[in-house]
N, C-alpha and C positions, 0 to 999 in steps of 0.2 A: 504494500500500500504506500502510496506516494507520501503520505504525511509520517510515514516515520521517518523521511528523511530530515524532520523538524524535530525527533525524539532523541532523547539521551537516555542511558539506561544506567542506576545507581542499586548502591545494595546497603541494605539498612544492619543494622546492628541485630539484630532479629530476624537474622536469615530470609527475612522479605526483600526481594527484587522490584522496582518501580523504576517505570518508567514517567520522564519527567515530559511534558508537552506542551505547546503554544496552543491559546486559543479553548473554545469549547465546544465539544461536537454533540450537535442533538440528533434523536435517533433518526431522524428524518433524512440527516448527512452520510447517517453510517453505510445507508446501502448506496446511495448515489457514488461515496467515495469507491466502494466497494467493487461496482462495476464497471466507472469510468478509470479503477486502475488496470484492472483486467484486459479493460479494452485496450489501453497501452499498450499493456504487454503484449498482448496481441497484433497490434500494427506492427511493433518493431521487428515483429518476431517473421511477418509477414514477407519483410523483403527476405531473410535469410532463405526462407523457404518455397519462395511464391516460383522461381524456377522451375520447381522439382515436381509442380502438381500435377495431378494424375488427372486421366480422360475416365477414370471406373464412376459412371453416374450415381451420384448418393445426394438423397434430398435434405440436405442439413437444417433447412426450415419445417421439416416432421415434427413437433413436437406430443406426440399424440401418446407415447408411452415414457412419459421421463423416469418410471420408477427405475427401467433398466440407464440412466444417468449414474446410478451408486452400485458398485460393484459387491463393494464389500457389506452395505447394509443387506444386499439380497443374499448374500453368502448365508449369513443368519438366520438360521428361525425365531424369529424376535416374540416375545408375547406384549404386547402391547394392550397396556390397561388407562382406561378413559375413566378420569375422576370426574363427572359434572352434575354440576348445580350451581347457584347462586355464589355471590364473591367471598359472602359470611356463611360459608357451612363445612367446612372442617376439608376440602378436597385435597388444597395445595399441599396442609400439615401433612393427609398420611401418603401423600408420593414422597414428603420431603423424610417423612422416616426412615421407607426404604434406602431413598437416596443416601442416607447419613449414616444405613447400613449395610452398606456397597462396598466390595473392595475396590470399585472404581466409580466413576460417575460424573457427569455433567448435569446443569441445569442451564436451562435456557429460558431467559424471561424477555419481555418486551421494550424492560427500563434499566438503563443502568442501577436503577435505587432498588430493585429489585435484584439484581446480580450483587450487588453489594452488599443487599440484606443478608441474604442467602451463605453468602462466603464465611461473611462475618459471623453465622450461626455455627457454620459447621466448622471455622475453627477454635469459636467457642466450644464446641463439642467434641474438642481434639482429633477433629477428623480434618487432616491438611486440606485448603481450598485454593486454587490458584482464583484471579481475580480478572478477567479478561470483558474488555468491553473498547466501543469504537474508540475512550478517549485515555486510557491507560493498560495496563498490564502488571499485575501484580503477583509473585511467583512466591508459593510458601514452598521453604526447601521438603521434599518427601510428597509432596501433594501425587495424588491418583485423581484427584479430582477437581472439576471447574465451575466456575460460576461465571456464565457468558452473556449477552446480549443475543436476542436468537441470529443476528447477523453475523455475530464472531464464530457461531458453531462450526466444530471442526467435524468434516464426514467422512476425514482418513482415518482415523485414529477407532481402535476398539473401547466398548465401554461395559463394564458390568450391569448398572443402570443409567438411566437419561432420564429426565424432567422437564418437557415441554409444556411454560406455563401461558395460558393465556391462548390456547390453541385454537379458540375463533378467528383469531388474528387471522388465521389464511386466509379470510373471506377481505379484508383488507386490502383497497384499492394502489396504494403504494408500497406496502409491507409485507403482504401479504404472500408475496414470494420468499420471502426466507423464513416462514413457518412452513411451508411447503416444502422446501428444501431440509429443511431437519427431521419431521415426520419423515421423509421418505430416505434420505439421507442419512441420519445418523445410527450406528453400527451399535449396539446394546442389547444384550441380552434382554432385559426389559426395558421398557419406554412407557412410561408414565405420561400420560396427558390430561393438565387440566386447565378445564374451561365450560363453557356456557352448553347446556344440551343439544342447542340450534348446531351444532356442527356435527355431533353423533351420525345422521346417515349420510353426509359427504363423506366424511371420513373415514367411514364402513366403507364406502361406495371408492374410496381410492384406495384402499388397501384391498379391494378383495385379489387383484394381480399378484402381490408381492410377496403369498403364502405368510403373513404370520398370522398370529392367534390372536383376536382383539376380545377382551373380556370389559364390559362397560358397566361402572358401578352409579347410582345415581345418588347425588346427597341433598339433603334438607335446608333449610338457614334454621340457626343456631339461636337466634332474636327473633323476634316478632317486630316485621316495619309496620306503620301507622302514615297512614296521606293520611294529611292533616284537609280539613273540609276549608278552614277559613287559613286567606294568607297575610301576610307577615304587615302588607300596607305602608305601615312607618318603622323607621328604623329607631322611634324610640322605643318598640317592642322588643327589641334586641333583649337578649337574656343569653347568661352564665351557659356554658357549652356549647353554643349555636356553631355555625358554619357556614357561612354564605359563597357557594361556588359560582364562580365565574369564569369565562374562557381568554379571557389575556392578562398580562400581566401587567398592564398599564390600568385596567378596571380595577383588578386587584387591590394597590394603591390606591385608587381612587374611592373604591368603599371600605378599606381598611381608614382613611382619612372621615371619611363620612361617620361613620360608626362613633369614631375618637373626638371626634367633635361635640357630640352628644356629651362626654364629661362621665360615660356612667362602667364602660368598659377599654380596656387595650385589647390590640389585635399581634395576633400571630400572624402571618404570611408563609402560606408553603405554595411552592409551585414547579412545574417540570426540570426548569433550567436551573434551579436552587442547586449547591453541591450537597451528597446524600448528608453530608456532615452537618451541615449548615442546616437542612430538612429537619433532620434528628432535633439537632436541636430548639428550634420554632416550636416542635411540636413536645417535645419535654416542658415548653416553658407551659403551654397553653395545658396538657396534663395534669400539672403540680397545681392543686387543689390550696397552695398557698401563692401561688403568683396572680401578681395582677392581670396577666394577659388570660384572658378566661374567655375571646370570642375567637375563632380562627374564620380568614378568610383565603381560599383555598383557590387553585384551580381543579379543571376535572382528574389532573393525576395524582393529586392526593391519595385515591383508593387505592393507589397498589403501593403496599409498603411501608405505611407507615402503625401503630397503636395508637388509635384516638379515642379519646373519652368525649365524643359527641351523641350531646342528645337528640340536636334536631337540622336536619339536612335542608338549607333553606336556597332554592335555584334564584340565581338574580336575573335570568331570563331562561327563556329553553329555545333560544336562537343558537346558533354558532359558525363560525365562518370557516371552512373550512379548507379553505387555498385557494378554493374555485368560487364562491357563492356562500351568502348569506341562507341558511336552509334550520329548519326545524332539527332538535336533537329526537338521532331515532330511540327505538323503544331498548335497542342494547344499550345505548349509550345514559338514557335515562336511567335502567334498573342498576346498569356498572356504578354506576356516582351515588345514587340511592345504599344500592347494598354493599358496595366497599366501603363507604365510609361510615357507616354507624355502626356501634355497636359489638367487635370485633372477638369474643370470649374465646372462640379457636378461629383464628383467619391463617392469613398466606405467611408460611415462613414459621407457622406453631403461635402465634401469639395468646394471647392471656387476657381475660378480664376486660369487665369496662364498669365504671361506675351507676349508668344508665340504665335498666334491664330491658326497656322500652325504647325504640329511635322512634322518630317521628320525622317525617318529611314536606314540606311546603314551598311557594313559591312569595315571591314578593308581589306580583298584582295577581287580581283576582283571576283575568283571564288566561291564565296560563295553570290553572289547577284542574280543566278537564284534559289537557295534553299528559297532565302528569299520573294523575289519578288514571288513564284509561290504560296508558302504558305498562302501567306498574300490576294490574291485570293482567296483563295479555303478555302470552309467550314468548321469547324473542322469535322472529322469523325464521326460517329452517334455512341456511345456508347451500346455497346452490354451488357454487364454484370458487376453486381455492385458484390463489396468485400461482402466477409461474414466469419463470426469467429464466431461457437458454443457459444452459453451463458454458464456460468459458470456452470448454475446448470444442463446444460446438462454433462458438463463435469465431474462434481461430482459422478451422478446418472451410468453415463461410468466408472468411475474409480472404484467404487465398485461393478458393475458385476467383472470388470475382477480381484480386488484380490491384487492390489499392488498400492505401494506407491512410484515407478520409475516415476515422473513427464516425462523425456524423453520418456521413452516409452509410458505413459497414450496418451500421444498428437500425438506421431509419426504414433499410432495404428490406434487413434482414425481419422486423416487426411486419413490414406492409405482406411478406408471404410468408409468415407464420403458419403452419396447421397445426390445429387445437384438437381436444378430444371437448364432449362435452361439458368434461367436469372442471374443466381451466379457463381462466381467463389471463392475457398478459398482462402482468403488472406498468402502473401507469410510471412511464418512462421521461416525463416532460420537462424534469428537473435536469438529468441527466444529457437528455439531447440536448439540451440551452447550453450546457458547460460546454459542450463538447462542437457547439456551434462558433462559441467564445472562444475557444483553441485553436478553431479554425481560423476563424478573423484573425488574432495576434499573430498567427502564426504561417499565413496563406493554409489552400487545401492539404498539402503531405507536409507530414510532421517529422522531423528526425528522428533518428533513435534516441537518440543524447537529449534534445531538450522536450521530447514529449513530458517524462517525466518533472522535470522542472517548472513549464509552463503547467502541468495539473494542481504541482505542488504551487504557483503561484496562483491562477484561477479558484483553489479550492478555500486558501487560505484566505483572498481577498475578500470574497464572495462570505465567510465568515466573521470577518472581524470588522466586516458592516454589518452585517445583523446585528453581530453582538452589539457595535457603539450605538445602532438606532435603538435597543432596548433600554441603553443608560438613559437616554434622552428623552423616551416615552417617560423612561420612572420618576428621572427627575422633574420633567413639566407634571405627571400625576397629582 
């Protein structure tokens, strides 16, 4: 990957290895980075090769059986066990038992705060965890085991057990390809999956090729949630434990200000891009039944990850934006923020306790409590089709039939005659093709060997640490 050539690697007194990094990569980066290094490698690799290519017709746009893409995962008879239910019902704890009694093992979550948690349990529990995710790498000496971002997941490597959490994700219009690649990809004797029941017959329905054993267990919530009939209206309703989620981080701020203004409570702040450290602690402060910060104002990724003593789950809108269009939150995304964050007595990672025994959920205006209330009913929708993104060496083997080292065009080609099976869709590629458009302009159409890597490693970082400074900007006008 082009950005570690911005990495330095240090070894602590405590036989932990860390790597040290510029900048902050959100998960959104991780796969973009992912396959426009690939695809690097790939052009350069292309002139070496592009000679020597053969006249034997192979249709490298097939993509209709990717299971046979992983050599080694089919080598196994895998058993493969489906934990779902709700966010608050005990699933993630008992994959994460096995997992912590594995002589080997990986887990694979969707957030770095989640791989962190994770690590951080099980070398609490003297079971070595290495720490691997898009923005660092942390190596405990002896470790058998990982705790990854599902985009780090490694599908060379054998595993005793595996733990793929949050396995809806495949349905996932950006992401949604490297859940897809781990289910089908990673090599484990067992493979734990947990997530939402809506994905249960996709799932079924993409492993019946790959011969293993899928055993699906279904679980309960652990709390009883409460929609609340009347909503919240003014914010001098606010009270001791609430929670007001919102979808940026500039709102955030702004009703964390609001709230404080009022004179009657402080607010905590947790959000996606927070460091997990930083998270921990926001959310310690607002726990501690003697601190004054007693309201948290959260975004939606608060639910994975952390122990809250929240009594009442209050949405400051049920709009959200999300890269393309202002749209309605759907019913998954509703019940995720509802039942991850209240009430937590066994959640993700084993946690413990809450001082609430009742959550309660509400909206701040009135008109938005039948969108909530109707949701939080009704099942989430049954999942039709999981992401998919070509392997790299499909992508190689494609770029030297056609003759060029235009990475834009290799992928743009390579997408327009894709063949699909029904149960796939390609994951959406827009972020990607734009960089990769930008490499072209700086750089005319053919890219060298020598400075592909360079110019990605510049495009990716610049392209980063504007985001980043527009967020200081938002928080400080907040």
């Amino acid at each position: 990957m082009a950005s570690f050539l911005l990495r330095r690697r240090i070894s602590s007194s405590l036989g932990v290895s860390r790597t040290l990094h510029a900048g902050n990569m959100e998960p959104i980066w991780q796969h973009v980075e992912l396959r426009i290094a690939a695809l690097v490698t790939i052009s350069c690799a292309t002139r070496k090769y592009s000679s020597c290519a053969g006249t034997t017709k192979f249709d490298f746009t097939d993509l209709t059986r990717p299971h046979t893409w992983y050599p080694n995962a089919r080598r196994k008879h895998r058993k493969v066990f489906l934990h779902m239910g709700p966010t608050n019902s005990g699933k993630t704890y008992h994959a994460l038992k096995q997992l912590e009694s594995s002589s080997s093992g990986i887990y694979c979550g969707p957030l770095r705060l989640l791989a962190w948690e994770v690590a951080k349990r099980l070398n609490k529990a003297k079971v070595p965890c290495d720490l691997i995710t898009g923005q660092e790498r942390e190596e405990v000496d002896g470790a058998e085991h990982k705790a990854v971002t599902v985009e780090m997941a490694d599908v060379t490597s054998d595993y005793h057990c595996a733990v793929i959490d949050e396995i809806q994700m495949l349905g996932c219009r950006t992401r949604g390809f490297s859940f897809t690649r781990a289910l089908l990809g990673i090599s484990a004797d067992e493979l734990h999956l947990c997530g939402d029941a809506a994905a249960v017959p996709l799932i079924q329905e993409i492993l019946k090729v790959t011969g293993d054993e899928i055993e699906v267990h279904y679980y309960e919530r652990l709390s009883p949630l409460v929609p609340s009939k009347v909503p919240l209206v003014s914010f001098s309703h606010i009270q001791t434990g609430d929670c007001i989620v919102t979808f940026s981080r500039r709102e955030i701020y702004r009703l964390k200000k609001k709230i404080e203004n009022e004179e009657k409570h402080l607010c905590s702040v947790v959000y996606g891009s927070l460091p997990p450290e930083t998270r921990t602690r926001q959310a310690t402060m607002f726990n501690d039944a003697s601190s004054d910060f007693d309201v948290l104002v959260a975004s939606d990724a608060i639910g994975m990850g952390l122990n809250l003593n929240i009594s009442r789950i209050i949405f400051s809108t049920m709009k959200k934006f999300d890269g393309i269009e202002m749209r309605d939150l759907t019913i998954s995304e509703i019940k995720q923020i509802a039942d991850g964050l209240l009430n937590l007595p066994v959640g993700r990672a084993g946690r413990y306790g809450s001082k609430f025994p009742v959550g309660e959920v509400t909206c701040i205006d009135a008109e938005d409590l039948p969108l909530l209330h109707s949701s939080l009913k009704s099942p989430s929708p049954t999942l039709e089709r999981a992401g998919l993104f070509p392997t790299f060496e499909l992508m190689f083997m494609y770029s030297r039939v056609h003759q060029t080292n235009d990475l834009h065009q290799i992928l743009e080609h390579f997408l327009d005659n894709a063949k699909l099976s029904e149960n796939y869709f390609i994951a959406d590629c827009e972020e990607t093709l734009l960089l990769l458009l930008l490499m072209n302009c700086r750089s005319g159409c053919m890219i060298s060997t020598f400075s592909a890597s360079v110019q990605l490693t510049w495009v990716m970082r610049f392209h980063l640490r504007v985001s980043h400074n527009l967020h200081k900007i938002m928080q400080t006008k907040a």
